[in-house]
Residue frames relative to the residue before (quaternion, step in Angstrom):
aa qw qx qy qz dx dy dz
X 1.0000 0.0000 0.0000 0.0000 0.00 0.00 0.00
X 0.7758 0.4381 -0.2585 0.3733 3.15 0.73 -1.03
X 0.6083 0.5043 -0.3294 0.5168 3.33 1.51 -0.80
X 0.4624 0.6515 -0.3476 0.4909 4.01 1.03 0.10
X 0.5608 0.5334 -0.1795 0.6073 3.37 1.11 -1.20
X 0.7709 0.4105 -0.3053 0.3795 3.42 0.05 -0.92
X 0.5481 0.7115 -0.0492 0.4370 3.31 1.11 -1.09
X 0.6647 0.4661 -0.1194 0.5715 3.32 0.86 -1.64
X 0.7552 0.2678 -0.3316 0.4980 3.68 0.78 -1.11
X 0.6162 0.6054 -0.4306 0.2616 3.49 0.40 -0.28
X 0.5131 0.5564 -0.3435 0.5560 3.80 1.62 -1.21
X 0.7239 0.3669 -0.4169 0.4093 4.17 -0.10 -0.24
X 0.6728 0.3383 -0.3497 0.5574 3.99 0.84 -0.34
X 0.7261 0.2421 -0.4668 0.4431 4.02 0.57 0.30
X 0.5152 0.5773 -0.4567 0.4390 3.35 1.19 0.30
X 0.4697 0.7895 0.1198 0.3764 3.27 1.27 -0.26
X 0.7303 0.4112 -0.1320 0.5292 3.11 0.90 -1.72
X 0.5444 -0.6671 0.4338 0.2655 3.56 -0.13 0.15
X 0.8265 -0.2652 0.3409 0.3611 3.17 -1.86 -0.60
X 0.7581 0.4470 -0.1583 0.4476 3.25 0.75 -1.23
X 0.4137 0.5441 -0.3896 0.6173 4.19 1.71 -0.65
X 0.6783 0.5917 -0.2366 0.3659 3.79 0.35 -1.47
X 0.7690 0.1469 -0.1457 0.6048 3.68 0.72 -1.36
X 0.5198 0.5160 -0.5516 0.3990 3.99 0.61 0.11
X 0.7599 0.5160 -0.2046 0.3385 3.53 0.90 -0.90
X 0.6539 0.4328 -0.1457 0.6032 3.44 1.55 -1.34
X 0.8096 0.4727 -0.0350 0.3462 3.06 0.24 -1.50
X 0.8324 0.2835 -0.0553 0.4730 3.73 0.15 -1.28
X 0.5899 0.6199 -0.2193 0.4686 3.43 1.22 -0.88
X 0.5771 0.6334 -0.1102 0.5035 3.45 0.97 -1.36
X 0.5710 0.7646 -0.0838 0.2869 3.39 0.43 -1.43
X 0.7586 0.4468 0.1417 0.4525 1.78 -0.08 -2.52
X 0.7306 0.3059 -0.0902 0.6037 3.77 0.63 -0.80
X 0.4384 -0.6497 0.5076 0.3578 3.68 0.73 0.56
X 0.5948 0.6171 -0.3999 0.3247 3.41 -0.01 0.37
X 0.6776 -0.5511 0.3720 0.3142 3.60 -0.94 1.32
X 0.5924 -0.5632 0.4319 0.3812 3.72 -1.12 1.24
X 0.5867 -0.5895 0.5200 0.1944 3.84 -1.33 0.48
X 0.1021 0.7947 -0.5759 0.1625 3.89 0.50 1.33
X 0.4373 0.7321 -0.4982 0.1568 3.72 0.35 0.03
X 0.7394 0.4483 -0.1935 0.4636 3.14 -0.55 0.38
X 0.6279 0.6890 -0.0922 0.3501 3.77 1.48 -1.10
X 0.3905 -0.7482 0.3945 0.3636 3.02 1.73 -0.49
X 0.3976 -0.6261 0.3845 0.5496 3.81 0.01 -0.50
X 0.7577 -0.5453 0.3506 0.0753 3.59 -0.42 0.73
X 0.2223 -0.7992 0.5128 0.2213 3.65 -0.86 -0.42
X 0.4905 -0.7833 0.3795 0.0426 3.01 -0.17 2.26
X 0.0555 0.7708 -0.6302 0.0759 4.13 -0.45 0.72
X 0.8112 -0.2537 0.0706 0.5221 3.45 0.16 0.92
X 0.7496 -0.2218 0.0909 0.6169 3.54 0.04 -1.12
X 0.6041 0.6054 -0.3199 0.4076 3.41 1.28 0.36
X 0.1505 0.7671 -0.6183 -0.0813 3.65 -0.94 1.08
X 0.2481 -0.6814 0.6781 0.1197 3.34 -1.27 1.48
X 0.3020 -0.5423 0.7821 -0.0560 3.13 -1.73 1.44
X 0.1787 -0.8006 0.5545 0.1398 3.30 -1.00 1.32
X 0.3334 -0.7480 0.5519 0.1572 4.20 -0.64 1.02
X 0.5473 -0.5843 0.4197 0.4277 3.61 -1.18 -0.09
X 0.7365 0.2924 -0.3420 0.5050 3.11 -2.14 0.63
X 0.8215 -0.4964 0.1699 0.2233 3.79 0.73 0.50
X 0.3660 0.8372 -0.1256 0.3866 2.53 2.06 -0.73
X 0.0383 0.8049 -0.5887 0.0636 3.80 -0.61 0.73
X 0.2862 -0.7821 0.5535 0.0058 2.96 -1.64 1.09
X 0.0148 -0.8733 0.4634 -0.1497 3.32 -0.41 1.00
X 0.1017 -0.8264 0.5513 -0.0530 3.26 -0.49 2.08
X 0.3190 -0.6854 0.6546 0.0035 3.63 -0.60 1.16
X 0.2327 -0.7512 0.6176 -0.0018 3.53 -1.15 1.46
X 0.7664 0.1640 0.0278 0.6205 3.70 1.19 -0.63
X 0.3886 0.7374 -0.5524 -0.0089 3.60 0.59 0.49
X 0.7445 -0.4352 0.2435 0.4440 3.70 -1.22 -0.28
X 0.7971 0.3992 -0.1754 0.4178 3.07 -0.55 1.24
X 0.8117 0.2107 0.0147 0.5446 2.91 1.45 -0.81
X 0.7277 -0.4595 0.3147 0.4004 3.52 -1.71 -0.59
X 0.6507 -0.2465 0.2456 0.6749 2.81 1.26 -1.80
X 0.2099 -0.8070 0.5477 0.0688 3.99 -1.24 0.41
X 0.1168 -0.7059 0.6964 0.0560 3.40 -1.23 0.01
X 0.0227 -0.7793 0.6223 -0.0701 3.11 -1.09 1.08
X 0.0524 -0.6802 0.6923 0.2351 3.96 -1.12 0.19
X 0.2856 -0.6564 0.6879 0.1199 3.27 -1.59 0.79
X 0.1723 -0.7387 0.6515 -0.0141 3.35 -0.77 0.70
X 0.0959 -0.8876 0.4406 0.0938 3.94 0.15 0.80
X 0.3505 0.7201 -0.3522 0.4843 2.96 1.72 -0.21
X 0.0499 0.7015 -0.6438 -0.3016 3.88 0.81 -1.80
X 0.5173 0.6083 -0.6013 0.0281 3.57 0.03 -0.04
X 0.8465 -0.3497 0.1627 0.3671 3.09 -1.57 0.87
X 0.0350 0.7458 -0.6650 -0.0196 3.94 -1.79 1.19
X 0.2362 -0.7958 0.5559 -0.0426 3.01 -0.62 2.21
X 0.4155 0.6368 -0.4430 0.4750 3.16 1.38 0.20
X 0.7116 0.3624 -0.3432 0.4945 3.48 -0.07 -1.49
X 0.7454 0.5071 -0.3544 0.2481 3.29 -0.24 -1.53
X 0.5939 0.5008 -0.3513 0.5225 3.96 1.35 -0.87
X 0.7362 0.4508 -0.4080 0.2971 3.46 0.96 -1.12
X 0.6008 0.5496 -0.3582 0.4569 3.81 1.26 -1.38
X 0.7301 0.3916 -0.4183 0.3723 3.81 0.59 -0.39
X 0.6620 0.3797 -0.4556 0.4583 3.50 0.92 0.03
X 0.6802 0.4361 -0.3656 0.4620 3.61 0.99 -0.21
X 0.4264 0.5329 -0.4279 0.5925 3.51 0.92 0.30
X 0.7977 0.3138 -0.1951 0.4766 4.09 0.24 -1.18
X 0.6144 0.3406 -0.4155 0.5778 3.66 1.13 0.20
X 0.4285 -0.7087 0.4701 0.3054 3.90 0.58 0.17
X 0.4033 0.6405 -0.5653 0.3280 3.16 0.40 1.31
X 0.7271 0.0030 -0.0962 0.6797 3.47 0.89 0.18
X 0.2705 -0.8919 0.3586 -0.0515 3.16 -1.94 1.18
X 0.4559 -0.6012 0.3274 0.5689 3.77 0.68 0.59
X 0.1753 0.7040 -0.6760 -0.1291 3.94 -0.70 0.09
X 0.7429 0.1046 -0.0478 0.6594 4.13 1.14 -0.42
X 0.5359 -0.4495 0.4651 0.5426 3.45 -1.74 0.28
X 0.9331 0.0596 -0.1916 0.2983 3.47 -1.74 0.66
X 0.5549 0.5467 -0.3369 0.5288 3.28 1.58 1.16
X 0.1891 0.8282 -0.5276 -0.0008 3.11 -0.89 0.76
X 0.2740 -0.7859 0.5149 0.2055 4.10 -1.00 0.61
X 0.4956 -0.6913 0.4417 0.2852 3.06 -1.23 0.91
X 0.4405 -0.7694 0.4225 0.1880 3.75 -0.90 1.43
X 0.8811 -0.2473 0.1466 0.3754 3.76 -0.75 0.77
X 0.6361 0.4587 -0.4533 0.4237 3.60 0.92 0.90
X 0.7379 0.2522 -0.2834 0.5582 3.67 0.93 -0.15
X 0.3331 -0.6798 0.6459 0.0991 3.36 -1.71 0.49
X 0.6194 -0.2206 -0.7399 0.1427 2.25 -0.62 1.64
X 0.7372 -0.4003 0.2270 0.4948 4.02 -0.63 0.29
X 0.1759 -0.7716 0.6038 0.0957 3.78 -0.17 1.05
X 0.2596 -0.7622 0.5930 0.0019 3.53 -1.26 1.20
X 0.1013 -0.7163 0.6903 0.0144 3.72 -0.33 1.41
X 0.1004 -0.7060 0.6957 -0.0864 3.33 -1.54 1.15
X 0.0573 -0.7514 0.6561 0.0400 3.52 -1.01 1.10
X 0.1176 0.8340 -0.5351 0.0649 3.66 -0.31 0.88
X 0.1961 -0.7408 0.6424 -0.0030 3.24 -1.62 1.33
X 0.2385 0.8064 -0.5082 0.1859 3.16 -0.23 1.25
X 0.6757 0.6568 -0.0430 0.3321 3.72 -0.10 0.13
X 0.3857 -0.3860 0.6552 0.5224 2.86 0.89 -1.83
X 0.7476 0.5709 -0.0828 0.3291 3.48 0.62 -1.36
X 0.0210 -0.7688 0.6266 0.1260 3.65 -1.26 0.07
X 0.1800 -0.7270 0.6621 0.0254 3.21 -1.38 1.26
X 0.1393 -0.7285 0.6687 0.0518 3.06 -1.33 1.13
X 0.0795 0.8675 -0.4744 0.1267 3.82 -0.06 0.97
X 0.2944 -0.7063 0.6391 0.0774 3.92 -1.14 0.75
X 0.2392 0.7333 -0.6354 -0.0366 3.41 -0.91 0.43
X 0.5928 -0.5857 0.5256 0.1712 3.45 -1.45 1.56
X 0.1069 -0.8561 0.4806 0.1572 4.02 0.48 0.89
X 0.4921 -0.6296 0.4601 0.3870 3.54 -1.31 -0.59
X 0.4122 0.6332 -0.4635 0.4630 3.52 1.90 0.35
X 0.3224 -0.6024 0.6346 0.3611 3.09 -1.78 0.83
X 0.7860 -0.4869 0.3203 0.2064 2.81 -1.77 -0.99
């Protein structure tokens, strides 16, 4: 019973967590660690060329890119909703003030002399919508 309880409250705060829980966890994490975007659990998606989008809760979509432009590979969460990530934004301003990633465009930014190849964080508002997306580039360091 009690372990039910525990459970029960936990499924409404990961049901919950947004865009930014979603791409810190799938997306940016991963990456970061050279390691393949985070699809467990997702079933196998729905393949569009080199894209497969994995749909998340509350509308939300994932979307892992094998060849995108520019790069190796990416992950992105859309959030059509766009409502508001105080996550990212706290996280890119402390990783921006510890020089681990740098402004190169508005809602773009490259990681700064510690990874190989040059990782590209994107925050886009477009739609209605917000994308938070990563893309493994072909720049060194």
């Amino acid at each position: 019973m009690i372990r039910a309880l525990g459970l029960a409250l936990l499924l409404p705060a990961a049901a919950h967590a947004g865009a930014w829980a979603d791409f810190e966890t799938r997306c940016l994490s991963a990456l970061e660690n050279q390691v393949p975007p985070v699809v467990a659990g997702l079933g196998t998606g729905a393949r569009d060329g080199d894209v497969v989008r994995y749909a998340l809760t509350e509308g939300r979509t994932l979307a892992v890119e094998t060849a995108p432009e520019g790069g190796m590979r990416a992950c992105a969460v859309r959030d059509p909703e766009g409502a508001p990530v105080p996550g990212f934004d706290t996280w890119i301003t402390a990783a921006v003030d510890a020089g681990r990633y740098v402004p190169v465009a508005t809602g773009r930014w490259h990681s700064h002399l510690w990874i190989e190849p040059v990782l590209e964080v994107q925050k886009t508002n477009a739609d209605g919508g917000i994308t938070l997306r990563i893309v493994e580039t072909y720049l060194e360091a």
